[in-house]
LOTI-599056 format. One line per 4 residues: for each residue x, y, z of C-alpha. Coordinates in steps of 0.5 Angstrom, whole numbers, plus 500, padded with zeros to 3 digits. Layout:
residues N
X Y Z; ...
end
This chain:
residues 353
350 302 747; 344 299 750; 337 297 747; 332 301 749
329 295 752; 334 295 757; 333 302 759; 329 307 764
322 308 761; 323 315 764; 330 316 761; 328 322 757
320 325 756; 317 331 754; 314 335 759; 306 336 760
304 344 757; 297 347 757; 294 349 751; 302 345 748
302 338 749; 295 337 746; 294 330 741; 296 334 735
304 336 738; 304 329 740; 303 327 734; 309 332 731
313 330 736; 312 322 735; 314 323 728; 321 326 731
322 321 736; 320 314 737; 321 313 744; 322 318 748
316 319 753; 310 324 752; 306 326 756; 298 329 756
297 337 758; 294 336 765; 287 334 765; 283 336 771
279 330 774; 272 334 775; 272 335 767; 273 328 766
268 326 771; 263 331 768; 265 334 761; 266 330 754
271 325 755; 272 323 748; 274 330 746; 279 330 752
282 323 752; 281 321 744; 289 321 741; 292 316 736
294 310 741; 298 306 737; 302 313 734; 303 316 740
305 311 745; 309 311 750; 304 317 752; 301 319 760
296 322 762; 297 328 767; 291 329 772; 290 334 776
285 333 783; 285 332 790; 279 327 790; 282 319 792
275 317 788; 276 322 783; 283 320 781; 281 313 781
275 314 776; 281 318 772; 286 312 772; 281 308 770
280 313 764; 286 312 763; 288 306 762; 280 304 758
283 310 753; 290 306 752; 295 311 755; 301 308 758
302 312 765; 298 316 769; 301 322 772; 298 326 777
300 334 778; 303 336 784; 307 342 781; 302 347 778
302 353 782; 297 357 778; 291 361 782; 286 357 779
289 350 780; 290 353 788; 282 354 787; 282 347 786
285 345 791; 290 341 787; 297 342 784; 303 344 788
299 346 794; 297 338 795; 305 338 797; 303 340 803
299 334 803; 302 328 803; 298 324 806; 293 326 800
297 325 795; 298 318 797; 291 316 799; 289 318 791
295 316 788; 293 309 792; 286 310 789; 289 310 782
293 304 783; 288 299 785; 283 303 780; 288 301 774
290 293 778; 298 295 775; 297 295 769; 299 302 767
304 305 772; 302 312 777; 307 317 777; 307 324 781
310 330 778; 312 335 783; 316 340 785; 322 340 791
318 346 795; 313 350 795; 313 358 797; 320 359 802
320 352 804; 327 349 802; 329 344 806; 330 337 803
328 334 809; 321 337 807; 321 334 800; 324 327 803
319 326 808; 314 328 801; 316 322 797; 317 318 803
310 318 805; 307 318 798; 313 312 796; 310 308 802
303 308 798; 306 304 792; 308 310 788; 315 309 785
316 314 780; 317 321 782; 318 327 776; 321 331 780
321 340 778; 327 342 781; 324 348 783; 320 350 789
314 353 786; 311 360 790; 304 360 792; 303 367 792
306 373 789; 309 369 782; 306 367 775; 306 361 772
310 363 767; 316 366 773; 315 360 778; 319 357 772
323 363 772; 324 366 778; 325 361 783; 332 357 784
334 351 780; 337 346 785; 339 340 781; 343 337 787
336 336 791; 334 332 786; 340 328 785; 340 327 793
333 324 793; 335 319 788; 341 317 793; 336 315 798
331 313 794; 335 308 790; 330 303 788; 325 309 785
325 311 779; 327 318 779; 327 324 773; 329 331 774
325 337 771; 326 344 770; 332 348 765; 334 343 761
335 345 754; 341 341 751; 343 334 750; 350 335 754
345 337 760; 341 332 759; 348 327 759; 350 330 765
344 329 769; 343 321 768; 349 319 771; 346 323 778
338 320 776; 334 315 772; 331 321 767; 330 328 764
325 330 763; 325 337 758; 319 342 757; 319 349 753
327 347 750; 323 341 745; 316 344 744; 320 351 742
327 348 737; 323 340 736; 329 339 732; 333 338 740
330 331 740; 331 329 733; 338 324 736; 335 322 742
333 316 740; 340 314 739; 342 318 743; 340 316 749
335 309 747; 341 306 743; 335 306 738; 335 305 730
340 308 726; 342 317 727; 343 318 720; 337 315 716
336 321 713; 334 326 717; 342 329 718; 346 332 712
353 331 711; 355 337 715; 352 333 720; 346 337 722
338 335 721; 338 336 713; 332 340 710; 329 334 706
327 330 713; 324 337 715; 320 337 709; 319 329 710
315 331 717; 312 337 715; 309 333 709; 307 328 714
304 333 718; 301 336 712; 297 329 711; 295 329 719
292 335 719; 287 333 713; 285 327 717; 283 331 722
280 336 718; 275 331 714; 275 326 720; 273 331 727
272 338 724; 279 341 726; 281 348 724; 289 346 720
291 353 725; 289 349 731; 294 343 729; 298 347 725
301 352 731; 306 346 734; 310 345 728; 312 352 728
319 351 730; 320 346 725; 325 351 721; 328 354 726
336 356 724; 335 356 717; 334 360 712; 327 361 709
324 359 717; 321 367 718; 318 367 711; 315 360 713
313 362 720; 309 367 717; 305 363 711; 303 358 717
301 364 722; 297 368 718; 289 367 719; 287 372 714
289 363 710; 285 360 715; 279 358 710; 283 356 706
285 348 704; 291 346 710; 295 343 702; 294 349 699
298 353 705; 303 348 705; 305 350 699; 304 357 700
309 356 706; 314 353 701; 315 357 697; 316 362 701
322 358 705; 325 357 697; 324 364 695; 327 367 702
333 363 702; 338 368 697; 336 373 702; 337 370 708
344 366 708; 348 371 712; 342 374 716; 339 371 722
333 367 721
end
């Protein structure tokens, strides 16, 4: 199997969320996965522009790397101004947003609408790259449509024209993304998966680093789309089950050795390596409380799938979701949360949990 220096270094990442992928969910899913891809939520370019930059770009570089920051904007200087913060807060890749189909991204004039301006896009995304000289790379994240345009030739022309002004990744959502009449939440739904799209695009861009985005939610469909692309990128599956991505550095990074402890003998992940994460986490939480002030619920929210599958898991949600414990030290919910697991077991061995 090949070392993960010889491969793709989009091979398998974890999609930007908002209000998800912030840098306690980074930090929780470093502890899972050493080299899959992670990516920030989408940061507009006027807040950091104008905002608090420290409290939108500070995170633990050397924990989470490799991380990129994902930007929203439709301004070339705007962009660059960004790609420089990028590359001064040590991020690996800065990624602009050419998918988000909510109103208030169309208000902004950015997101998905920006596919109708290809030229745009590539005056920005030349911006950025000169902004950061090609130390970190500048990827564009879109989607294969927008509303009921669904011919290929639209997406190609899109890639082409950004492609020629040096961009050489694409994350391609291989959805088209509706404008008017869809939420955000059915523009991931509704709208047809079209997988076969992607994979053309690959075929006449071979000299681009092409990943797939949209529906993938199990390691054989991510076996299956690397054979037709350079990566997967996976979103909902990973932060809701994080326990997916526990193989993938072997899996799919020929990295380290799968059975460190983290599977039992009946080759699921074992209890004592869940534990070991959440110890780990436990810990985190403390600094960040004593270091910057952060409520033990804002962080803690992420790790809420961790038990997902075993028994005790309802009883362990429940402890860390209640706020009526939320003044109370994040150790002493630990233990709470804990013993609770322990103590629903008995009942919970034939029932879902």
């Amino acid at each position: 199997m090949q070392g993960s220096a010889d491969l793709n270094l989009w091979r398998l990442s974890v999609a930007p969320m908002m209000a998800w992928t912030d840098r306690h969910c980074r930090h929780f899913h470093r502890l899972i996965t050493r080299h899959t891809r992670l990516y920030t939520e989408m940061m507009t370019t006027a807040a950091l522009v104008h905002g608090d930059v420290a409290k939108h770009l500070r995170h633990e570089a050397a924990v989470e790397s490799p991380t990129a920051l994902q930007i929203g904007g439709s301004e070339p200087d705007e962009m660059a101004h960004a790609a420089r913060l990028a590359l001064k807060w040590s991020y690996d890749e800065v990624n602009l947003n050419c998918g988000c189909p909510s109103e208030r991204v169309q208000r902004g004039a950015f997101g998905a609408c920006l596919m109708n301006e290809a030229g745009l896009v590539a005056d920005g995304v030349k911006a950025m790259l000169d902004a950061v000289g090609g130390q970190i790379p500048v990827s564009v994240k879109h989607r294969i449509g927008i509303d009921r345009l669904e011919r290929y030739g639209f997406l190609r022309d899109f890639v082409g024209t950004v492609a020629q002004a040096g961009c050489k990744v694409f994350i391609v959502h291989a959805r088209n993304a509706w404008l008017q009449g869809l939420s955000p939440k059915e523009n991931r739904e509704i709208p047809p998966l079209r997988y076969e799209m992607v994979h053309q695009l690959k075929s006449e861009f071979p000299n681009l680093t092409i990943a797939i985005n949209g529906g993938i939610t199990t390691a054989q469909a991510v076996d299956h789309h690397l054979q037709r692309v350079d990566g997967v990128m996976v979103g909902r599956a990973a932060y809701h089950d994080p326990m997916l991505m526990a193989d993938w550095d072997t899996r799919f990074w020929g990295a380290g050795d799968a059975r460190d402890g983290r599977y039992g003998p009946e080759g699921l992940v074992s209890d004592d390596w869940r534990l070991q994460i959440e110890q780990h986490m436990v810990a985190y939480i403390e600094r960040e409380t004593a270091e910057h002030a952060t409520p033990w619920a804002h962080a803690a929210t992420h790790i809420l799938g961790l038990w997902n599958g075993r028994p005790g898991a309802r009883a362990w949600r429940r402890v860390w979701s209640d706020h009526r414990l939320k003044d109370r030290p994040v150790a002493e919910v630990f233990a709470l949360a804990t013993r609770a697991r322990r103590a629903a077991v008995p009942a919970s061995k034939d029932a879902p949990v």
